[in-house]
MIPA-999419 format. One record per residue (C-alpha): residue in three letters; x, y, z. Coordinates in nm, 3 decimals, padded with zeros to 5 digits, always signed. Layout:
   residu         x         y         z
      ALA         X         Y         Z
...
//
This chain:
   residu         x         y         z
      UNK   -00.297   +00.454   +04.205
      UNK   -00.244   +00.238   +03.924
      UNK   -00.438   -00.076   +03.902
      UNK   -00.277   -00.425   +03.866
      UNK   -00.152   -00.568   +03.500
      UNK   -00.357   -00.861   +03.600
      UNK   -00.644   -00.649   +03.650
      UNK   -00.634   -00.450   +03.369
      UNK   -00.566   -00.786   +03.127
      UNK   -00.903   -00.950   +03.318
      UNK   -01.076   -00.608   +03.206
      UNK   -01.010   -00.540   +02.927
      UNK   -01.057   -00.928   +02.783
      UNK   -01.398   -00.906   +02.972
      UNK   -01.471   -00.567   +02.780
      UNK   -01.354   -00.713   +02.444
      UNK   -01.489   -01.009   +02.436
      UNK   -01.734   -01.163   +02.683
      UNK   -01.584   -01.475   +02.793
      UNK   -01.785   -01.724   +02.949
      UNK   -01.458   -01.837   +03.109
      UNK   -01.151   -01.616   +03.183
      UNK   -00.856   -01.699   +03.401
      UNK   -00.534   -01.457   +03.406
      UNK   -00.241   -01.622   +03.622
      UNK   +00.067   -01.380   +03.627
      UNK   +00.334   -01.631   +03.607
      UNK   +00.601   -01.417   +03.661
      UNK   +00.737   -01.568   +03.972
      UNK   +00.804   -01.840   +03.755
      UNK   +01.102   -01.653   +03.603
      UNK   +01.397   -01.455   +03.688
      UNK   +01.236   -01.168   +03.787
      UNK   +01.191   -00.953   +04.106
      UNK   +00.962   -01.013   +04.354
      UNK   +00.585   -00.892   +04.246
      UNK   +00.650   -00.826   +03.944
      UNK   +00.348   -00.855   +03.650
      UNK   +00.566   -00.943   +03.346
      UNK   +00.491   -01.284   +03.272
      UNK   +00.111   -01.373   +03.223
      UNK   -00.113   -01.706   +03.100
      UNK   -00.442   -01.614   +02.988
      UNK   -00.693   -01.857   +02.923
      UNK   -01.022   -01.718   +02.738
      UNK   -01.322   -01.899   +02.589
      UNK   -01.559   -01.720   +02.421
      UNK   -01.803   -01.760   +02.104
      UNK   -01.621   -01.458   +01.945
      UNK   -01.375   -01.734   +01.890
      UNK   -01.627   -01.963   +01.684
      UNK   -01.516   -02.030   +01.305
      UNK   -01.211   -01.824   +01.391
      UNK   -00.845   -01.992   +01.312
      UNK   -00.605   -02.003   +01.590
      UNK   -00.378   -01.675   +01.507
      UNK   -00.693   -01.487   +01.487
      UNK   -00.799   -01.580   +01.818
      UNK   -00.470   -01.442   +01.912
      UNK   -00.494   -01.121   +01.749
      UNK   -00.855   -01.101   +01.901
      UNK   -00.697   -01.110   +02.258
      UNK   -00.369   -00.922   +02.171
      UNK   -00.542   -00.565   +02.058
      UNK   -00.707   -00.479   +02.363
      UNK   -00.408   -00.548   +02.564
      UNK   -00.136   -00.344   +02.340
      UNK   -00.067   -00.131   +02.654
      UNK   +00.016   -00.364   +02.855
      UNK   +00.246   -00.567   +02.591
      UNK   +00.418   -00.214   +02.541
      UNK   +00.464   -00.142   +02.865
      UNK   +00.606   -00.419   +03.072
      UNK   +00.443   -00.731   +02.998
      UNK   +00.685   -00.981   +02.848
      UNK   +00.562   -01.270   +02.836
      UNK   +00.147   -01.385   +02.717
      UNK   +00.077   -01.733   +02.686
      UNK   -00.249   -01.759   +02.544
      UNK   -00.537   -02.082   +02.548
      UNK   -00.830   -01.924   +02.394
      UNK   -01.126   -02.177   +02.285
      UNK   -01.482   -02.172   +02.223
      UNK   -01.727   -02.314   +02.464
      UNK   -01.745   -02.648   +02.260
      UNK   -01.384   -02.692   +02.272
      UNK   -01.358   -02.605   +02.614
      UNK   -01.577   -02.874   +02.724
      UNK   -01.341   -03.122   +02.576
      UNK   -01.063   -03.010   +02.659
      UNK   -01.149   -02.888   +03.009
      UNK   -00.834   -02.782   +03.117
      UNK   -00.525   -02.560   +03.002
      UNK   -00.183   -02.680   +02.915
      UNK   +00.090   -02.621   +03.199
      UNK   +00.338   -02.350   +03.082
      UNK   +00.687   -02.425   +03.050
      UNK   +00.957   -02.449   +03.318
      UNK   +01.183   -02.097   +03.282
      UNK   +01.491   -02.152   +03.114
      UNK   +01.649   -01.823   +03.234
//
């Protein structure tokens, strides 16, 4: 049996890069989109692999481990990543956006 998206994204971010915080919310209800589906995901990682790093490298940090799950039906990542100093500012994720479709 094939394990969830949501479970293999919480994985393989673990795996990668040893977050002190991780939350993975499959937003795909959200959007117009059957029932149970795992297309749409926010990801919010903070991690010290992310200290001294710019913004799109943070990105690219998080997108490589999950290239088979971008490939292969996940259409959507919205990603927060932030060190632990940032993180304690900010203390909370942005919303996502309402679905316009």
């Amino acid at each position: 049996m094939t394990q969830p998206i949501a479970t293999a994204i919480r994985t393989k971010l673990t795996e990668a890069l040893s977050p002190s915080e991780l939350s993975v919310i499959n937003e795909s209800h959200m959007h117009n989109v059957p029932p149970g589906s795992e297309s749409h995901f926010k990801v919010v990682v903070v991690s010290d692999q992310f200290q001294d790093k710019r913004l799109v490298q943070r990105h690219q940090m998080i997108y490589q481990p999950l290239q088979a799950e971008l490939a292969n039906g996940v259409h959507a990542l919205a990603i927060h990543a932030y060190t632990a100093d940032e993180w304690q500012k900010q203390g909370i994720a942005p919303e996502s956006p309402k679905c316009l479709g």
